[in-house]
N, C-alpha and C positions, 0 to 999 in steps of 0.2 A: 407647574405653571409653564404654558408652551415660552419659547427663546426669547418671541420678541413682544409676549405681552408685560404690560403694566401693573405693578404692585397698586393695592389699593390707595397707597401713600402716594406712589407716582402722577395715578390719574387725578385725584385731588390736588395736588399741586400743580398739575398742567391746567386745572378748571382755574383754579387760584389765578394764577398768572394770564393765560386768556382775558380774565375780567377784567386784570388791571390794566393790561394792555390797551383795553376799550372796546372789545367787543361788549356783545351782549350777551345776557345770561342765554337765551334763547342759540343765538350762533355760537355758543361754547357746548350748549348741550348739543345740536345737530357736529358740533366737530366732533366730542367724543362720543357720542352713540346713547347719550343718556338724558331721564327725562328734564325738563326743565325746573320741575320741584327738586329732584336729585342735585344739582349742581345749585341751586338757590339753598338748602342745606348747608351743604359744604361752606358755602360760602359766609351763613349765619357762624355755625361752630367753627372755621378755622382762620375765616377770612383775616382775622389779627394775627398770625403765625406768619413771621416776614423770612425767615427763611425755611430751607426744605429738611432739614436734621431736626429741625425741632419738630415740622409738621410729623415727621416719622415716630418722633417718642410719643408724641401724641397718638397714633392712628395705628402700628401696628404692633401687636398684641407682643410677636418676640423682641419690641425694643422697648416698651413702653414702662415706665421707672415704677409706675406704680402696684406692675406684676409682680416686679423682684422685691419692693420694700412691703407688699404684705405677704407673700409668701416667707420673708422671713419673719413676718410679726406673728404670724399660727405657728412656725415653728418653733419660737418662741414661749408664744402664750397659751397656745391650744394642746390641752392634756384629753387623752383616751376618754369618754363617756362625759365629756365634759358638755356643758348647755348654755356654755356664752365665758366670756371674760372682757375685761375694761380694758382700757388702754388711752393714754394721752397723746395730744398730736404732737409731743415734741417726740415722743417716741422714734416717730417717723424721721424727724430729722437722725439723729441718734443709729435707725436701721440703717438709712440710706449712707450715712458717711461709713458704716460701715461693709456698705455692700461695693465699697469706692465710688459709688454716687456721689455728686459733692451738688448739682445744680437739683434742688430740693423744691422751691419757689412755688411751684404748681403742683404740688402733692395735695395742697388741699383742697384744690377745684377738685382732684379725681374722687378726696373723698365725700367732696357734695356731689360728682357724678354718681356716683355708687346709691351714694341715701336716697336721689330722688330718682334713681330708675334709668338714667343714660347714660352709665357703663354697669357693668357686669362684672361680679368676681372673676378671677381666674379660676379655670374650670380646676384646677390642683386644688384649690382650694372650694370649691361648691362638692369636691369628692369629698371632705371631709364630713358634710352632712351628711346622719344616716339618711336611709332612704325614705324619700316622702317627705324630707323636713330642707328647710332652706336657711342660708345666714341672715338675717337683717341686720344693718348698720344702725343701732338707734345713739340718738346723743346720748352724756351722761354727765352735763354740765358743760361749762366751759373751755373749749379744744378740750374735751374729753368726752371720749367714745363706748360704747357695749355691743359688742357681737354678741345676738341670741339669737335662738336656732325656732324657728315656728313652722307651719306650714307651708306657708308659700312667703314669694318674696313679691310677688306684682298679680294683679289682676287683672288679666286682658279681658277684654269685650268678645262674648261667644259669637264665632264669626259666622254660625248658623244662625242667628238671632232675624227675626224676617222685620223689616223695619213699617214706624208708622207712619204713615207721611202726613205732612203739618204744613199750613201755607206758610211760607217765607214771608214774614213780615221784616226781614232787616233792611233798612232806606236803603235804596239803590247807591248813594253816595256813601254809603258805610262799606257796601260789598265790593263797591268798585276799589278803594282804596287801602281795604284790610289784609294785614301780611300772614300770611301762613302761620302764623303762630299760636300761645295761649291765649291773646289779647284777643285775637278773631275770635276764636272759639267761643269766648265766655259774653264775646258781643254780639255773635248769634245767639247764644241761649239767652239774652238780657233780653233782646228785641222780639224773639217768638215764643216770649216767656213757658220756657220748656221746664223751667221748676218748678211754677203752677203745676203745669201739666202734669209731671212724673210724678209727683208729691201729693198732688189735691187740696191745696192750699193755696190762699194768699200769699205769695212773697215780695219781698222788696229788696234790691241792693242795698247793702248797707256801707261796704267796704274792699277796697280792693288794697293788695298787697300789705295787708295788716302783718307788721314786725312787733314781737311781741319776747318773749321769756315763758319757759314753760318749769313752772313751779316741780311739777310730778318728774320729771328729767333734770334735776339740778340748780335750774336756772337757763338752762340750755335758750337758744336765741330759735326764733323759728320766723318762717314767714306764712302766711297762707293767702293762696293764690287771689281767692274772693269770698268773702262771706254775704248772705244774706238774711233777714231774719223773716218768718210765718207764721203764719195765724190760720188756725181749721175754723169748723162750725164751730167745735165745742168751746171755742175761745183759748184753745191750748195755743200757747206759743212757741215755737222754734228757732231755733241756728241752725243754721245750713252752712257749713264752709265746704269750696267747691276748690279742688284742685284738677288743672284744667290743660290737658295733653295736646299738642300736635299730632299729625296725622306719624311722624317718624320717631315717635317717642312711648311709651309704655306706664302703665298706673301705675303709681309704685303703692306696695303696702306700708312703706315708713308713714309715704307723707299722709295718707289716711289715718295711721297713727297717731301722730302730731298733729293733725287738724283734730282731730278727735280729745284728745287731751285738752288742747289748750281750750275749745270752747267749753268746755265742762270746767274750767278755771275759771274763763273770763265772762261765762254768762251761765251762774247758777241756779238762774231762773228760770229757765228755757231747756228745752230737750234738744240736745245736740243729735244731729243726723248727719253724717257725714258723705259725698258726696264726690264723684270722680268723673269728670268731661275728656270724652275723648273725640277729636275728627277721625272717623273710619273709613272714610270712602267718599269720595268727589266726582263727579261727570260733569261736561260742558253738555248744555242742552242753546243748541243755536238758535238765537234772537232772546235768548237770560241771561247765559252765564254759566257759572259753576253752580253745582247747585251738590249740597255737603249730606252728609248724612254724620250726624252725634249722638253716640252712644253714652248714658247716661247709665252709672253705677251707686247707687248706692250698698257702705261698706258699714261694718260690724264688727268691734274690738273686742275680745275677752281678754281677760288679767294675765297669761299669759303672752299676749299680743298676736294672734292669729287673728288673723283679718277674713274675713266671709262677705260675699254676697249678699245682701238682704232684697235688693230687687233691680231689675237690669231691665232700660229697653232702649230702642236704636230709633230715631224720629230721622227720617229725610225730607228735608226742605223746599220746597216745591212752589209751582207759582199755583195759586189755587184752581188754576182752569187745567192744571195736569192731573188733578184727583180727578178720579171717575165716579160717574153716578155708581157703576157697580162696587165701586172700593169705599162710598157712601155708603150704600146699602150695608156692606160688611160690616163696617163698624156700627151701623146702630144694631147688628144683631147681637153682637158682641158686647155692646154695655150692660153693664150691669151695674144699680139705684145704690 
């Protein structure tokens, strides 16, 4: 790092402090050099961290509590050829006193950062996967845990994927107002009903932020971001639960797991299909607005809990007088009855 640059924990705390001062997110990001989603970020995940030691345990990787108290828990628990092991979250308290850690408090946010996809093992510890295979964090009951080793650990959106474009039906008054987050996300897919689309079915909202227990995991507590249910020709009905990403966030394969579970629990009548929204990409197009582009994944569990792709495609938002007759033409050659 050149002399007189800034640690990643520095600059984050100089945006911190900027905003509180009174600037704007805008003239905080033209003082550091960065975008203004960048420093709107920061300011979602740390903007409650009121002094700068703490933002540091939080942010960089060689101080951050939650490297040192699982790397002692695989030293621990993880044996040569081994394919997972339990573990309870007092554990954690238990490691960390003895790692002379004593302020513990927030060990369990990191291990809900971990299960849904925003933070990441320590790479000492993703070395202990052979190769090809990943850890996932799954519940295993109440503050109790199972590291198994599967294929992957998250599902990104294939960034070669060539997108469909779809006229923007979300009210102006929802787009002007809506924050970079999952909330937007799943209120563009409600409004340009993009699970009809991807699906070929009728769907309907049925529930958002459904907290529940998951039978197959213990008892475990879960939440799932939105469920919807559908109906085809054949009169087959479906679950859809939709777990629904920012543009600075990642699918994770847990929560596809746990949305997958729990609707084969709580609705035996219906075929679960499970479902992963991500914002991939935004442009300002002047006299509209932003206009988004959502990648939509549907995922596939087998009994050992690898997660697959079943079908992926990317829909950009648009006002309808930006479709071209010739990108009309293309797609009616492209359908198929």
């Amino acid at each position: 790092m050149p002399k007189n640059a800034k640690s990643k924990s520095e600059e984050i705390w100089a945006a911190l402090e900027s905003v509180r001062s009174g600037k704007s997110l805008k003239e905080t990001a033209n003082d550091l050099g960065r975008a203004v989603d960048t420093v709107k970020k920061w300011q979602s995940r740390y903007g409650n961290l009121m002094s700068y030691p703490e933002l540091k345990l939080a942010v960089d990787p060689e101080d951050n509590r939650y490297v040192t108290v699982m790397k002692r828990l695989f030293a621990e628990r993880f044996k040569e050829g081994s394919v997972g092991f339990e573990w309870e979250r007092s554990d954690l308290d238990r490691l960390a006193t003895e790692c002379g850690i004593t302020a513990v408090k927030n060990l369990g946010d990191n291990v809900y950062s971990i299960r849904h996809g925003r933070e990441d093992l320590p790479e000492e510890i993703r070395a202990l996967a052979p190769h090809g295979k990943s850890w996932l964090l799954l519940p295993n009951g109440k503050s109790s845990y199972r590291f198994v080793l599967t294929d992957r650990a998250f599902l990104d959106p294939d960034e070669a994927k060539r997108p469909i474009k779809i006229p923007d039906s979300t009210p102006q008054i929802v787009a002007r107002y809506a924050k970079q987050d999952e909330q937007a996300v799943l209120a563009r897919i409600r409004y340009c009903r993009l699970v009809d689309i991807f699906m070929g079915l009728a769907s309907y909202q049925l529930q958002s932020h459904m907290r529940t227990t998951m039978a197959h995991f213990g008892g475990a507590q879960t939440e799932l971001d939105e469920i919807y249910v559908g109906v085809d020709s054949s009169g087959t009905q479906f679950v859809i639960p939709i777990q629904a990403k920012s543009e600075g966030e990642r699918i994770g394969a847990i929560q596809i797991i746990t949305d997958h579970y729990t609707c084969l629990e709580k609705f035996p009548k219906m075929i679960a299909r499970t479902l992963a929204a991500k914002t991939i990409r935004k442009r300002h197009i002047e006299g509209f607005g932003e206009v988004f582009t959502i990648a939509l994944v549907e995922g596939a569990v087998d009994k050992d809990y690898n997660v697959t792709k079943v079908k992926e495609e990317h829909f950009e938002l648009l006002p309808a007088s930006m479709i071209s007759d010739e990108e009309l033409a293309e797609y009616r050659l492209s359908y198929r009855r």
